[in-house]
mmCIF entry with sequence, helices, sheets and N, C-alpha, C, O atoms, coordinates in Angstrom:
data_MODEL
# 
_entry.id   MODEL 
# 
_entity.id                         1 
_entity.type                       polymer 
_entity.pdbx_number_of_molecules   1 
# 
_entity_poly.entity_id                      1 
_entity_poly.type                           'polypeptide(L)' 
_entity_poly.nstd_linkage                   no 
_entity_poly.nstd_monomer                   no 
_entity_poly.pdbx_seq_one_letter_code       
;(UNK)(UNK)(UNK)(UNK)(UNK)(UNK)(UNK)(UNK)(UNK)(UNK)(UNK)(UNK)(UNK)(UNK)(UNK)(UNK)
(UNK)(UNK)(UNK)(UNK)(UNK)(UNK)(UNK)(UNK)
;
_entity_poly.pdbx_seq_one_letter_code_can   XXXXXXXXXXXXXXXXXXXXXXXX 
_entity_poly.pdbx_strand_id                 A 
# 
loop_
_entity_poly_seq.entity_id 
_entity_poly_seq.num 
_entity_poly_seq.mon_id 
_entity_poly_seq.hetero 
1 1  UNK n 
1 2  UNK n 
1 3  UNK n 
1 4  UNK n 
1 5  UNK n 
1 6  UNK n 
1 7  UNK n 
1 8  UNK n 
1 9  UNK n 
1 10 UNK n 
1 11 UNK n 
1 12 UNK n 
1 13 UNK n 
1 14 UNK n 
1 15 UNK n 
1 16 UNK n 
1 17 UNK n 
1 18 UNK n 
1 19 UNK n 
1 20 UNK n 
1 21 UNK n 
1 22 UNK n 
1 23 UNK n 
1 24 UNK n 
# 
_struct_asym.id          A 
_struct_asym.entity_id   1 
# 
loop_
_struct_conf.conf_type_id 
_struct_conf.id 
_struct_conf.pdbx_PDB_helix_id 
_struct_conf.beg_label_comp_id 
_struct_conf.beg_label_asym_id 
_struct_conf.beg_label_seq_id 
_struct_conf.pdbx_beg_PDB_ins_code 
_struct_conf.end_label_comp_id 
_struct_conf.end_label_asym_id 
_struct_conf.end_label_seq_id 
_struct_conf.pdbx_end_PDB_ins_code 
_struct_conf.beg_auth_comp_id 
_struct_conf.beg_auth_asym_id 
_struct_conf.beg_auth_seq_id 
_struct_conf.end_auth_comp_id 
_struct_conf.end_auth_asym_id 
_struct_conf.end_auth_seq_id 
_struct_conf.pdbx_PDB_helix_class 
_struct_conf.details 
_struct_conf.pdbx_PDB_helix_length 
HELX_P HELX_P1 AA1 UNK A 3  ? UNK A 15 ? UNK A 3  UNK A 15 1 ? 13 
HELX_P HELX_P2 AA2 UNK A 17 ? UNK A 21 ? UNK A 17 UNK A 21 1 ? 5  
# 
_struct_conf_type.id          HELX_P 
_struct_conf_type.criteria    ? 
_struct_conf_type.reference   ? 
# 
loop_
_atom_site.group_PDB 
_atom_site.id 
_atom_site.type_symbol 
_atom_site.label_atom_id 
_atom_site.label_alt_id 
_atom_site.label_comp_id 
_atom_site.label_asym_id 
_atom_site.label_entity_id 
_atom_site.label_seq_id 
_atom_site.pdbx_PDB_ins_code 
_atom_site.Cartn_x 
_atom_site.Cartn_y 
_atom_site.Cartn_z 
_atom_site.occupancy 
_atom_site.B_iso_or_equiv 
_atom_site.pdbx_formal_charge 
_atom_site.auth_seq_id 
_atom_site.auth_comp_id 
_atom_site.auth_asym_id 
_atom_site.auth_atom_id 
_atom_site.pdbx_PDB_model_num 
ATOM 1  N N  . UNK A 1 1  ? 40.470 -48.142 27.582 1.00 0.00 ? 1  UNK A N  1 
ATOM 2  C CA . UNK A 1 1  ? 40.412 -47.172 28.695 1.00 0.00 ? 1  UNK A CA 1 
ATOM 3  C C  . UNK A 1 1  ? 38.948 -46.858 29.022 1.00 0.00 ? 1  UNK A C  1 
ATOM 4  O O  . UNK A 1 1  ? 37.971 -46.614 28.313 1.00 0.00 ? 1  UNK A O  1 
ATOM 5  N N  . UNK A 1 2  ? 39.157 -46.959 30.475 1.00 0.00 ? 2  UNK A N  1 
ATOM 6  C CA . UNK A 1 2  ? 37.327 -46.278 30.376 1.00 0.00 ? 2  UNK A CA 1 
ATOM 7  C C  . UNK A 1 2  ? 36.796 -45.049 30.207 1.00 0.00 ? 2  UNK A C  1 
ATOM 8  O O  . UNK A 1 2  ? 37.696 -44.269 29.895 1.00 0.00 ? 2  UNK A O  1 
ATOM 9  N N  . UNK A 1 3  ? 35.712 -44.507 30.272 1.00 0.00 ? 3  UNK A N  1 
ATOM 10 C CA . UNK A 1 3  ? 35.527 -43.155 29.446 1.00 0.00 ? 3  UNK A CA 1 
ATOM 11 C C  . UNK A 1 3  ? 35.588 -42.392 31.302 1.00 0.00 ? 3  UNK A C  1 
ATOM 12 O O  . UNK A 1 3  ? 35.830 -41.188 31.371 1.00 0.00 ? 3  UNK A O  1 
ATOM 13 N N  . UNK A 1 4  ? 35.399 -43.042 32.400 1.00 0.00 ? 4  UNK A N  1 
ATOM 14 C CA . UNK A 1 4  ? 34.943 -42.400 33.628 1.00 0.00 ? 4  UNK A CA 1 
ATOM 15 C C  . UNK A 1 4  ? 36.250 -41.671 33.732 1.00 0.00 ? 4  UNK A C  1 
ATOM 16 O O  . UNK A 1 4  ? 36.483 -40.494 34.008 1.00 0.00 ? 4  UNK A O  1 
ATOM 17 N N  . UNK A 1 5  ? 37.009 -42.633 33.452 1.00 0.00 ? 5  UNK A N  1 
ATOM 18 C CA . UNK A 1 5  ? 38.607 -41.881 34.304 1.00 0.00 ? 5  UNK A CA 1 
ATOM 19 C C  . UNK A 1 5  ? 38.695 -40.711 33.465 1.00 0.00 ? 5  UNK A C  1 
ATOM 20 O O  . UNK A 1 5  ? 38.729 -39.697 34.162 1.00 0.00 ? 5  UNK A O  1 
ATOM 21 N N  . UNK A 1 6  ? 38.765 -40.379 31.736 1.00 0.00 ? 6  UNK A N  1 
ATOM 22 C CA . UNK A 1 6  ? 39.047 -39.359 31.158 1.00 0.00 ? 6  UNK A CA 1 
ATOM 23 C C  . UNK A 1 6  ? 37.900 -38.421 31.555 1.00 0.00 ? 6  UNK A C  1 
ATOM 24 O O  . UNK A 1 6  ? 38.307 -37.261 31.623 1.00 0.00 ? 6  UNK A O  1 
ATOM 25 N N  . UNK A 1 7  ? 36.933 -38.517 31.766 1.00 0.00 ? 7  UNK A N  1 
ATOM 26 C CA . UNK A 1 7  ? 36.256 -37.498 32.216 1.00 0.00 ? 7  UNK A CA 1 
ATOM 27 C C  . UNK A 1 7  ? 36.717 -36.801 33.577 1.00 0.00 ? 7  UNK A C  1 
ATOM 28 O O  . UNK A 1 7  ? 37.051 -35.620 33.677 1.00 0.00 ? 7  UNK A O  1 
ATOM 29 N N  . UNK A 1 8  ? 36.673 -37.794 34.659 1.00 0.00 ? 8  UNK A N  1 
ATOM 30 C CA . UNK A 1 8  ? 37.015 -37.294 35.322 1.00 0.00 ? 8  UNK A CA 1 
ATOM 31 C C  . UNK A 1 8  ? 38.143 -36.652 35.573 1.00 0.00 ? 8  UNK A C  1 
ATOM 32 O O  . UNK A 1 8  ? 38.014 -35.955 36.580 1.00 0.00 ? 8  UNK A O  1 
ATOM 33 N N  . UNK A 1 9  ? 39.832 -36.542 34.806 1.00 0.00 ? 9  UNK A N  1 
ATOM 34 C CA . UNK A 1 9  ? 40.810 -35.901 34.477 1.00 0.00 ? 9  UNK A CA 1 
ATOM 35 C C  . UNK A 1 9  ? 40.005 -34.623 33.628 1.00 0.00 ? 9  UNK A C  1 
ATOM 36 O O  . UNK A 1 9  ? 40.211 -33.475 34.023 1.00 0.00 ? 9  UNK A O  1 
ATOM 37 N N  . UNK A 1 10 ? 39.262 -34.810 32.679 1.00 0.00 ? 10 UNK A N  1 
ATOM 38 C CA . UNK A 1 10 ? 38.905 -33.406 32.319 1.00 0.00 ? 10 UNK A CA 1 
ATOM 39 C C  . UNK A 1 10 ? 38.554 -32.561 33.316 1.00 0.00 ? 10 UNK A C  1 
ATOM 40 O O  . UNK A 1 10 ? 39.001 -31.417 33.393 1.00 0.00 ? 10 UNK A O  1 
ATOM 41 N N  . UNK A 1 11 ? 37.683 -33.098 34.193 1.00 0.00 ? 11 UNK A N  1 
ATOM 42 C CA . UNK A 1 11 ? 37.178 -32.722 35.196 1.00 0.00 ? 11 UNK A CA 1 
ATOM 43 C C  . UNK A 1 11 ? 38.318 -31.880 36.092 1.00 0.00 ? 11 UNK A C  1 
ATOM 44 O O  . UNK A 1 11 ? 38.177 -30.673 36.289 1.00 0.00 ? 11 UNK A O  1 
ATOM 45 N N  . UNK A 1 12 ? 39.313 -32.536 36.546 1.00 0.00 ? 12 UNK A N  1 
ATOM 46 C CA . UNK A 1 12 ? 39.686 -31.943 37.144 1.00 0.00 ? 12 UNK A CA 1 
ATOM 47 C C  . UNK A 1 12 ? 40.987 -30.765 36.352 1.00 0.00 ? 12 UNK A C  1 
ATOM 48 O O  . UNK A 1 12 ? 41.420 -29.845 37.044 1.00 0.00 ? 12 UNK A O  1 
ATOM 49 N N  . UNK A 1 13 ? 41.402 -30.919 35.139 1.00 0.00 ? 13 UNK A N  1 
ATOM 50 C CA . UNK A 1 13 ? 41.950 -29.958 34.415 1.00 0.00 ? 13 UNK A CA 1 
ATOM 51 C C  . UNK A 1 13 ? 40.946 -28.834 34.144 1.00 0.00 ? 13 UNK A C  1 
ATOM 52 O O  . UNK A 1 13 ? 41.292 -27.653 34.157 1.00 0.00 ? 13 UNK A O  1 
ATOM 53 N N  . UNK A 1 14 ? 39.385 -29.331 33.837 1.00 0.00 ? 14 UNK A N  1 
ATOM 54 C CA . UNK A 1 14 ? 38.571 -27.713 34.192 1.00 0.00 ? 14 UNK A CA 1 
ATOM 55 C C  . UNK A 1 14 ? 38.976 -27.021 35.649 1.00 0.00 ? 14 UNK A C  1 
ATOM 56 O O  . UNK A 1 14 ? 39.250 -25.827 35.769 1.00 0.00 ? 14 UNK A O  1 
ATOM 57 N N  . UNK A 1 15 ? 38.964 -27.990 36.734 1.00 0.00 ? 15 UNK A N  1 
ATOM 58 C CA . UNK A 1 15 ? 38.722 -27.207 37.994 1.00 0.00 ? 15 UNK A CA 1 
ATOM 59 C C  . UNK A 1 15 ? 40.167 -26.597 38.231 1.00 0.00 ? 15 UNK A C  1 
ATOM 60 O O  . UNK A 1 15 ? 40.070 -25.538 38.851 1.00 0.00 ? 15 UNK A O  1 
ATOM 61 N N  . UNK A 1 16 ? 41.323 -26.897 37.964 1.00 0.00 ? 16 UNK A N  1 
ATOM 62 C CA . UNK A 1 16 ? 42.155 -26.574 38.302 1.00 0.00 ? 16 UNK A CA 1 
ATOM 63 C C  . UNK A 1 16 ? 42.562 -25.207 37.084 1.00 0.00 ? 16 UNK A C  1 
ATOM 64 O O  . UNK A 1 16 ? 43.644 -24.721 36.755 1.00 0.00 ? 16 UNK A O  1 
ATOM 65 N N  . UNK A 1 17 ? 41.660 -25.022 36.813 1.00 0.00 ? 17 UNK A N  1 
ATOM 66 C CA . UNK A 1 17 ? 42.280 -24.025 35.348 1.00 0.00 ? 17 UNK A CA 1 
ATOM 67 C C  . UNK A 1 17 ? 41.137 -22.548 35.684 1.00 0.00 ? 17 UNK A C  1 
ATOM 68 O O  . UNK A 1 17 ? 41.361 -21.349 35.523 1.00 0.00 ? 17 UNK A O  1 
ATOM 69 N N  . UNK A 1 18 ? 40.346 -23.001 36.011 1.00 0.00 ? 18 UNK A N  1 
ATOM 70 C CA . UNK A 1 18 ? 39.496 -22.055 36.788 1.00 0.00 ? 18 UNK A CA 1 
ATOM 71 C C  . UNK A 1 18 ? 39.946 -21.785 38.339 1.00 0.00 ? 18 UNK A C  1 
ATOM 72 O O  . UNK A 1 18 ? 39.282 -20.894 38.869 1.00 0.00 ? 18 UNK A O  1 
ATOM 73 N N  . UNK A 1 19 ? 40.963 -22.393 39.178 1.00 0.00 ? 19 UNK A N  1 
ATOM 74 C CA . UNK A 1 19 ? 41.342 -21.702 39.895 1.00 0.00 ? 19 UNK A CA 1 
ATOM 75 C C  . UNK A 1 19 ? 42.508 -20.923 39.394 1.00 0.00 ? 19 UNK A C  1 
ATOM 76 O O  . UNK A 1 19 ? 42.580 -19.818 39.931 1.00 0.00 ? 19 UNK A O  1 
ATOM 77 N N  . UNK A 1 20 ? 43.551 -21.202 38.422 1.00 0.00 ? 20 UNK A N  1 
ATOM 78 C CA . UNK A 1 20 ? 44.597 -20.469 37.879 1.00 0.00 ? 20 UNK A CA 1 
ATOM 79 C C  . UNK A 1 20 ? 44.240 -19.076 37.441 1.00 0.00 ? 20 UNK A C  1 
ATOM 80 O O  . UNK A 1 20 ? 44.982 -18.098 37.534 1.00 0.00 ? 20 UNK A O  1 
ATOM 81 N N  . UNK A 1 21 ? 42.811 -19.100 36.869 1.00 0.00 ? 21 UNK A N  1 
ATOM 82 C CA . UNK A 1 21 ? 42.159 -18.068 35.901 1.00 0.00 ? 21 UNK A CA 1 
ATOM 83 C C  . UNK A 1 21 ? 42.156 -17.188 37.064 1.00 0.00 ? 21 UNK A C  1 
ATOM 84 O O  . UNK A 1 21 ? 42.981 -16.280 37.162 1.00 0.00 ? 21 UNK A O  1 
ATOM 85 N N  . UNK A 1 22 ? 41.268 -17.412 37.948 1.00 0.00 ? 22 UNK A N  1 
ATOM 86 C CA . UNK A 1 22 ? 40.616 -16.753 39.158 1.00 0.00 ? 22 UNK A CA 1 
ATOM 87 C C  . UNK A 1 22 ? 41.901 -16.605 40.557 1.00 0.00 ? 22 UNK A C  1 
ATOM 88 O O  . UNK A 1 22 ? 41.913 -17.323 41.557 1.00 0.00 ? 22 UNK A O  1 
ATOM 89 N N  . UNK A 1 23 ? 42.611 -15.799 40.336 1.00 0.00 ? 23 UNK A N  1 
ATOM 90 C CA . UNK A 1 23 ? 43.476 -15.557 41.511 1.00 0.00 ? 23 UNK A CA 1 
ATOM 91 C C  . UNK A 1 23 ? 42.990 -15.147 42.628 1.00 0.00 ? 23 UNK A C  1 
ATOM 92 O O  . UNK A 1 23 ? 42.139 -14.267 42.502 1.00 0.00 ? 23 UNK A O  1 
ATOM 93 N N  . UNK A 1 24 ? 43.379 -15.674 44.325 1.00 0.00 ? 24 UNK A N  1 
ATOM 94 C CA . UNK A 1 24 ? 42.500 -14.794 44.831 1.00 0.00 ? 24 UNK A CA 1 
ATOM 95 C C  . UNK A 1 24 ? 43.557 -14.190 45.774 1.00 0.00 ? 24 UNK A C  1 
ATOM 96 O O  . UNK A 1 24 ? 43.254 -13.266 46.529 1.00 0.00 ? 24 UNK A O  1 
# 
């Protein structure tokens, strides 16, 4: 597996977890 794709899934499980956190 390449390391780009898991980053970039981290990536987007940070961003999407910081909008959950942050209601607006």
């Amino acid at each position: 597996m390449s390391n780009s794709r898991i980053s970039y899934l981290i990536l987007l499980l940070w961003y999407f977890g910081l909008q959950s956190k942050c209601t607006f």
